[in-house]
C-alpha positions as CSV (number, residue, x, y, z in Angstrom):
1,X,-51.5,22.5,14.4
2,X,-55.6,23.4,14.8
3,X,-54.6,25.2,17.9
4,X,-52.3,27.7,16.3
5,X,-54.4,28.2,13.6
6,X,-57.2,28.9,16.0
7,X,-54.7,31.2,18.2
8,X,-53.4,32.6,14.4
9,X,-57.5,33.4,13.5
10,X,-58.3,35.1,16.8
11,X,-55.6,37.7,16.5
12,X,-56.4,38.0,12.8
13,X,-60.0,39.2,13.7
14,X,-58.7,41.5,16.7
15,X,-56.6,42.9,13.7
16,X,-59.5,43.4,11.2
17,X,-61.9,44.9,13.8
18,X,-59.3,47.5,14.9
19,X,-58.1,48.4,11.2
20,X,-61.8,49.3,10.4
21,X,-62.2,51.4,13.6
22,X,-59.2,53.4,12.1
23,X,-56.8,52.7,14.4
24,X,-54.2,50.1,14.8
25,X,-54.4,47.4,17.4
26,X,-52.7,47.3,20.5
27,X,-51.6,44.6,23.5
28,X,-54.3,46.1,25.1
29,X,-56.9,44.4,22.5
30,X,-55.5,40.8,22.7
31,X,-58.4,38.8,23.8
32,X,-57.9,36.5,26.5
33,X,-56.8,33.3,25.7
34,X,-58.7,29.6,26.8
35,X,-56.2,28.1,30.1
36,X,-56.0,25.2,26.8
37,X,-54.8,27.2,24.3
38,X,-51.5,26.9,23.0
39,X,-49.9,30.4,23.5
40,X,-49.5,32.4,20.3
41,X,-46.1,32.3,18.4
42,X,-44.3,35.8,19.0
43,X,-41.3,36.4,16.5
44,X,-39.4,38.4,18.6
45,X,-36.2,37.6,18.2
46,X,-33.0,39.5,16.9
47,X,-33.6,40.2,13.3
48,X,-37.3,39.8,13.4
49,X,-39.3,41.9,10.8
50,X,-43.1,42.3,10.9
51,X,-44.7,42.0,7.2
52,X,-47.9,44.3,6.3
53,X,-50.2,44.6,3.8
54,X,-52.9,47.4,3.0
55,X,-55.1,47.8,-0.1
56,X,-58.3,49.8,-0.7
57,X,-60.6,50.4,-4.0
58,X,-62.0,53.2,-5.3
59,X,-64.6,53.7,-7.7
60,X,-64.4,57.3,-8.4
61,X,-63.3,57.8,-11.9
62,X,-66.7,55.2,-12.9
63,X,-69.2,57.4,-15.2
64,X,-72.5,57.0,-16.4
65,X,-73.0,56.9,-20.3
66,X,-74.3,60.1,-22.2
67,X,-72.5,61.9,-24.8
68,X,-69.5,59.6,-24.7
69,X,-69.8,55.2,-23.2
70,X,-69.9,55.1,-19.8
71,X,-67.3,53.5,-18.0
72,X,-67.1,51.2,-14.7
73,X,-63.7,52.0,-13.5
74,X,-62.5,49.9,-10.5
75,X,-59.2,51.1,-8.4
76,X,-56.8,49.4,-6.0
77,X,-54.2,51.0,-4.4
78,X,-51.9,48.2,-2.8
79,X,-48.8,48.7,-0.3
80,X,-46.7,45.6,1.1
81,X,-44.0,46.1,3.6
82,X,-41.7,45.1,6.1
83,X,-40.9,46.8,9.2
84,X,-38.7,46.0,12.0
85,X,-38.7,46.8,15.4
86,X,-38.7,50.4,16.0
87,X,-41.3,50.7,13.0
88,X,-38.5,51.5,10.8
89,X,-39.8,50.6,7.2
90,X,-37.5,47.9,5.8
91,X,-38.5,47.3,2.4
92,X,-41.9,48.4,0.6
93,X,-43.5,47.6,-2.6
94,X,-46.2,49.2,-4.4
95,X,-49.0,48.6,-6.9
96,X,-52.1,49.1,-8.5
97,X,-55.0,47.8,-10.3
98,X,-56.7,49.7,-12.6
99,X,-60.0,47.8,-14.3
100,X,-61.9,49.7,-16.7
101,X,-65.1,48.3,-18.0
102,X,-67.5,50.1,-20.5
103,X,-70.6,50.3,-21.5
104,X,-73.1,52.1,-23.7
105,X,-76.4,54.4,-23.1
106,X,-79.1,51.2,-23.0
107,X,-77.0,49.4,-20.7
108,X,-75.1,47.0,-22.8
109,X,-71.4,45.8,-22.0
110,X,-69.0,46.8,-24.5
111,X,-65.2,45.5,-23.1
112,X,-64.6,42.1,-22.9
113,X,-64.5,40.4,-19.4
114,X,-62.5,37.6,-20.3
115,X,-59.4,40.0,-21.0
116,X,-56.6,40.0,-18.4
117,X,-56.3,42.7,-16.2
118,X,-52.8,43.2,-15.4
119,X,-51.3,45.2,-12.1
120,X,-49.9,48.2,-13.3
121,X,-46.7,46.8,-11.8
122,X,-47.5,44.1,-14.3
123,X,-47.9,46.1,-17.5
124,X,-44.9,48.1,-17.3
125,X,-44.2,50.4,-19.9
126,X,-47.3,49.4,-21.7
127,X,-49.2,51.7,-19.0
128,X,-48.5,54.2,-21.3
129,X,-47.2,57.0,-18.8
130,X,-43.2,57.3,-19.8
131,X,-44.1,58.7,-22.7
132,X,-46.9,60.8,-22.1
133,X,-44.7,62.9,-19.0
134,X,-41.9,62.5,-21.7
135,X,-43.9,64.6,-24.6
136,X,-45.3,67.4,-21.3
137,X,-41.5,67.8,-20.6
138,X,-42.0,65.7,-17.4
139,X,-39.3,62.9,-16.6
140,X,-40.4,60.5,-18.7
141,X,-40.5,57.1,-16.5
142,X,-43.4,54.9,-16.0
143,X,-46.1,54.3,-13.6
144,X,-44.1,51.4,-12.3
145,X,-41.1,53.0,-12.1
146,X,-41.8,55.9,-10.1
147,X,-44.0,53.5,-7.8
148,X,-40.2,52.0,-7.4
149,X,-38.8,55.0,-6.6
150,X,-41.5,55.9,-4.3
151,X,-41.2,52.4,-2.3
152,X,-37.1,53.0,-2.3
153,X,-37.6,56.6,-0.7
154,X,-39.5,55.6,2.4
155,X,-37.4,52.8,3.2
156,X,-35.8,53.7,6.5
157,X,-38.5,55.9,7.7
158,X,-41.6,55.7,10.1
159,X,-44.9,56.0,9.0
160,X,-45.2,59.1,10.9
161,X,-42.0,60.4,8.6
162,X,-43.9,59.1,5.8
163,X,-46.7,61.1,6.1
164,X,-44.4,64.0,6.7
165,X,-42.8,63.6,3.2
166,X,-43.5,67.6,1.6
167,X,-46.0,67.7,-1.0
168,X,-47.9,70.1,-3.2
169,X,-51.1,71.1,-3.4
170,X,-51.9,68.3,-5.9
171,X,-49.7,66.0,-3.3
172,X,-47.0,65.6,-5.7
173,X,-43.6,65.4,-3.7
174,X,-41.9,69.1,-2.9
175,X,-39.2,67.5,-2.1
176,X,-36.3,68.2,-5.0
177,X,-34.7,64.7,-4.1
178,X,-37.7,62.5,-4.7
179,X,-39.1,64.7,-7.6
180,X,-36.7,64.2,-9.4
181,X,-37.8,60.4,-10.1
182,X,-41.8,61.0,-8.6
183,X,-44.1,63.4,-10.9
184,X,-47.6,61.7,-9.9
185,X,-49.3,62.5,-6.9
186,X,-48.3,60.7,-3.6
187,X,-51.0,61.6,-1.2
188,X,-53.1,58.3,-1.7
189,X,-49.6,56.6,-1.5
190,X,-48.7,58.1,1.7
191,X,-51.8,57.2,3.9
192,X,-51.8,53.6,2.2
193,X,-47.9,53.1,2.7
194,X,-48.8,54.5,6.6
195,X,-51.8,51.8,7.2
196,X,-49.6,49.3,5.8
197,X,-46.9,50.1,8.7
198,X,-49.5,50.1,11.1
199,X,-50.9,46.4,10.5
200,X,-47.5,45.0,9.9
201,X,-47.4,42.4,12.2
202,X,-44.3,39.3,13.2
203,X,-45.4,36.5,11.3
204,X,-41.7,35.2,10.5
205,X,-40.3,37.4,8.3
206,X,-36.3,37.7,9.1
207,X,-33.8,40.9,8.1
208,X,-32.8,39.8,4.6
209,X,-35.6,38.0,3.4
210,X,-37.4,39.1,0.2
211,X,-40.6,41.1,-0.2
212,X,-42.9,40.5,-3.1
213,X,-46.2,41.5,-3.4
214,X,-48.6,39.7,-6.2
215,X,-51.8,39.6,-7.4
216,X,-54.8,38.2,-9.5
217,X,-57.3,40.2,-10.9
218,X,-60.5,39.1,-12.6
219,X,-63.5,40.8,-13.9
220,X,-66.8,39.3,-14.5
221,X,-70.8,40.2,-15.1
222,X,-72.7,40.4,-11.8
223,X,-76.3,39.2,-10.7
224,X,-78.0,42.8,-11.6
225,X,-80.0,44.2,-8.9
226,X,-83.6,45.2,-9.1
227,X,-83.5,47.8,-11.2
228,X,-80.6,47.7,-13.1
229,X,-79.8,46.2,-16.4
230,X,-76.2,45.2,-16.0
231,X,-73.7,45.4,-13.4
232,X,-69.7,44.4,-13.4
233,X,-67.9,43.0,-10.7
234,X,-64.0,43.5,-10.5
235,X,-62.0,40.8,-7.7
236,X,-58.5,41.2,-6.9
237,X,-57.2,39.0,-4.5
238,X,-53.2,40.1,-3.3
239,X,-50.3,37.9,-1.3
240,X,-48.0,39.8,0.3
241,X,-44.8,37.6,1.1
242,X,-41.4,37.3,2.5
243,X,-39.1,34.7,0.9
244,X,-35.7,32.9,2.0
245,X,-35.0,31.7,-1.3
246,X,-37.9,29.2,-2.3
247,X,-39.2,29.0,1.3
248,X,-42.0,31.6,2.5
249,X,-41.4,32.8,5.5
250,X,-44.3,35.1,6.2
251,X,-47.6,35.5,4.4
252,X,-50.6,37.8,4.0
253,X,-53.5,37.8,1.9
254,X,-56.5,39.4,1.2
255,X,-58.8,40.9,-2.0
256,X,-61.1,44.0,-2.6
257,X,-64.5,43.1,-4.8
258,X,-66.0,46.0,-6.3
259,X,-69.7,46.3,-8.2
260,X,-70.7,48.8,-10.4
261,X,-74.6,48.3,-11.6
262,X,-76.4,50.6,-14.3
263,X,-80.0,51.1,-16.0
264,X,-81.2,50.1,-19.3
265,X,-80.3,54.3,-20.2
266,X,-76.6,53.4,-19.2
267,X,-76.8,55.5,-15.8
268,X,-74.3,54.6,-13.0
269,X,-76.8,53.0,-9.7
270,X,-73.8,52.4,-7.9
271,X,-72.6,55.1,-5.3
272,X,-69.7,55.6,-6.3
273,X,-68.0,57.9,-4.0
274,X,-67.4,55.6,-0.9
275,X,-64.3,53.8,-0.5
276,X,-64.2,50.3,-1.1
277,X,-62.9,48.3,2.1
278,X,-60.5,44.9,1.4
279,X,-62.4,41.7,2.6
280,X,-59.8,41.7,5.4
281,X,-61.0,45.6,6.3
282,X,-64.7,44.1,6.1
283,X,-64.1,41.2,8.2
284,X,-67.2,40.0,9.7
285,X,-69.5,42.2,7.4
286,X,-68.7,40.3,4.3
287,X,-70.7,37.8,5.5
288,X,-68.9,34.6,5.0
289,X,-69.1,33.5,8.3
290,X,-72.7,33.3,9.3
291,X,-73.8,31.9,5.9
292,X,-71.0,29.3,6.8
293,X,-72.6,28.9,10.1
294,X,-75.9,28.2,8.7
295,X,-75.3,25.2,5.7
296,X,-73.2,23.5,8.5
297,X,-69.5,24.5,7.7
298,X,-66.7,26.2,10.3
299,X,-68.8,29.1,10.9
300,X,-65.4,30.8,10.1
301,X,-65.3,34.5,7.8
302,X,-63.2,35.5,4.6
303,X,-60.5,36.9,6.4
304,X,-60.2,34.1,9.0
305,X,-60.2,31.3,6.8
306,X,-57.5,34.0,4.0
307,X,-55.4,34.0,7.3
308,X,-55.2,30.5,8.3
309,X,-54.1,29.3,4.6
310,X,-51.3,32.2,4.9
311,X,-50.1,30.8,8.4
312,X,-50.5,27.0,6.7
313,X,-48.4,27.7,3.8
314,X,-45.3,29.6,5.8
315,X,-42.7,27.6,6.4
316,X,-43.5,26.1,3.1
317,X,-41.6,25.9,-0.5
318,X,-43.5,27.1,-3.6
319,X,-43.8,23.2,-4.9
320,X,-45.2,22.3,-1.3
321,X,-47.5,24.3,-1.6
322,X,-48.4,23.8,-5.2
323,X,-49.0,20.5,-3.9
324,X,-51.5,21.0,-1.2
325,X,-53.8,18.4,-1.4
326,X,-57.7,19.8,-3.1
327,X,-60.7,18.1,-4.2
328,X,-62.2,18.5,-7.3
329,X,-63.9,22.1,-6.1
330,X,-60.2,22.8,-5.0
331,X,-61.0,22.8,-1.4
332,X,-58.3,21.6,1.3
333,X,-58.7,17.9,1.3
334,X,-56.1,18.4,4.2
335,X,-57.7,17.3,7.3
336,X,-55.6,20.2,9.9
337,X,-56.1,22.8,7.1
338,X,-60.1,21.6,6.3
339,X,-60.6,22.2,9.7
340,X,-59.7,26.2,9.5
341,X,-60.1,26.7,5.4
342,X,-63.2,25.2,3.4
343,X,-62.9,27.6,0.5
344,X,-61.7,26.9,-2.5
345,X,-57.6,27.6,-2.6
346,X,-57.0,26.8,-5.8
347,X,-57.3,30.4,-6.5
348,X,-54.7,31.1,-3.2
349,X,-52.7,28.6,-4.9
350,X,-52.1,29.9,-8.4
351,X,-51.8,33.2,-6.7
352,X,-48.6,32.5,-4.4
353,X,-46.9,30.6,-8.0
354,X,-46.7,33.9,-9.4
355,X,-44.1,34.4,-6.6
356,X,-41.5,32.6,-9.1
């Protein structure tokens, strides 16, 4: 079991280094394996789909306090698919988190952080957007719905045929067929539905088995930095998973965190115009690893350690997992899984029992 999660972590890495060069990986990056290594599962057989996830924040619509409260704003565009083997999308789902936090002009927080912050998937028609494209004589359907219809269209296309979908100059779909049930803009959607094709890998996902994508979303008050008087910090961690029934049969997870610090006058200190990269994107520069490395632990990053709990709990029911074995800090107390996760998965854990 260690030596396919140590196979399972090496290709992980390959993955994340590639995905932030911008480019998917290839056969060609596969490093070369130890003569005692266990060879790497392929799922290559008839029916075999490869399962892919892709999120990204943005912090673009944050502003700094003046006439009106300024406003940390923190946004996630996530994609989940499945693709089979001629990169043929063959489900998709999308979703988005939205986390608004605000604050006034000497710095002071004025929105609760202990409020749950809800996917927009999540919140339904309590977004707010059927009836506002409703009163503009738009087609009155929700966020969540048109993210439905969205995900429906591009089944049975490429991400290259993605991409290709006609748009607008405001990259809202030209296409009379889709606009009919899609008003908002689709650009974002397109590139993120795209990278989520690309890194779509076999992990055991089978034609028929269900797609769900979930997530858990938290916000909290950050250690300021010098210089500021208050900063925010917005985590949301995603699964992306195939089911057969109550058994998963491929997993993927990862989270974007997102700071947004500001002066005693309420001005934004954050640049906010850079994207904001998943800790699977980051990979080695989110830093888990070496501080792991350092207080005596695995040595092992974020993503590493995220991907070995997904390949530990496939194959799995949701009660199985449920029952994973922690100690009080909710670490593995599983000696095979302890060996390749020592972060808490309590978290992890609550996250894939949403899937019911």
């Amino acid at each position: 079991m260690k030596k396919l999660f140590a196979a399972l972590l090496a290709i992980t890495t390959l993955l994340a280094a590639a995905g932030c060069a911008g480019r998917p990986a290839t056969m060609a990056d596969k490093p070369q394996e130890a003569p005692d290594t266990d060879p790497i599962p392929v799922y290559d057989g008839e029916g075999t789909l490869s399962t892919g996830l892709y999120a990204v924040g943005s912090l673009s619509s944050s502003a700094s306090a003046g006439e009106e409260d300024g406003l940390a704003q923190t946004d996630v565009t996530i994609v989940a698919v499945t693709v089979d083997e001629n990169g043929v999308i063959a489900d998709c789902v999308i979703d988005a988190v939205q986390a608004k936090v605000n604050f006034d002009g000497q710095g002071q927080l004025l929105t609760d952080l202990s409020a749950p912050v809800l996917s927009k998937n999540e919140l339904g028609a309590d977004y707010g957007m059927g009836p506002v494209s409703a009163s503009m004589g738009g087609i009155g359907k929700e966020w969540n719905e048109q993210a439905q219809a969205l995900a429906d269209y591009v089944v049975g296309k490429t991400a290259d045929e993605v991409l290709g979908i006609a748009v607008d100059e405001a990259t809202k779909p030209a296409d009379a067929d889709l606009a009919a049930s899609v008003t908002i803009s689709i650009g974002g959607f397109q590139q993120a539905i795209a990278e989520a094709v690309n890194r779509a890998r076999p992990l055991g996902a089978q034609a028929g088995d269900e797609l769900k994508l979930v997530t858990s979303n938290a916000l909290s008050a950050a250690e300021a930095p010098e210089g500021a008087a208050n900063a925010v910090q917005t985590d949301v961690t995603i699964a992306a998973v195939t089911m057969n029934a109550d058994t998963i049969t491929s997993c993927v997870i990862d989270a974007v965190q997102a700071q947004v610090s500001f002066d005693a006058q309420g001005q934004l200190l954050t640049d906010t115009s850079a994207p904001v990269l998943s800790k699977n994107d980051l990979g080695a520069d989110y830093g888990m690893g070496s501080v792991s490395a350092a207080m005596g632990g695995i040595g092992k990053e974020w993503n590493e350690q995220a991907a070995a709990f997904a390949a530990y709990v496939t194959g799995k029911t949701l009660d199985e997992v449920a029952g994973i074995a922690v100690d009080e800090a909710t670490k593995p107390a599983d000696a095979d899984l302890s060996a390749s996760v020592t972060i808490s998965i309590g978290g992890f854990q609550a996250l894939l029992e949403k899937l019911r």
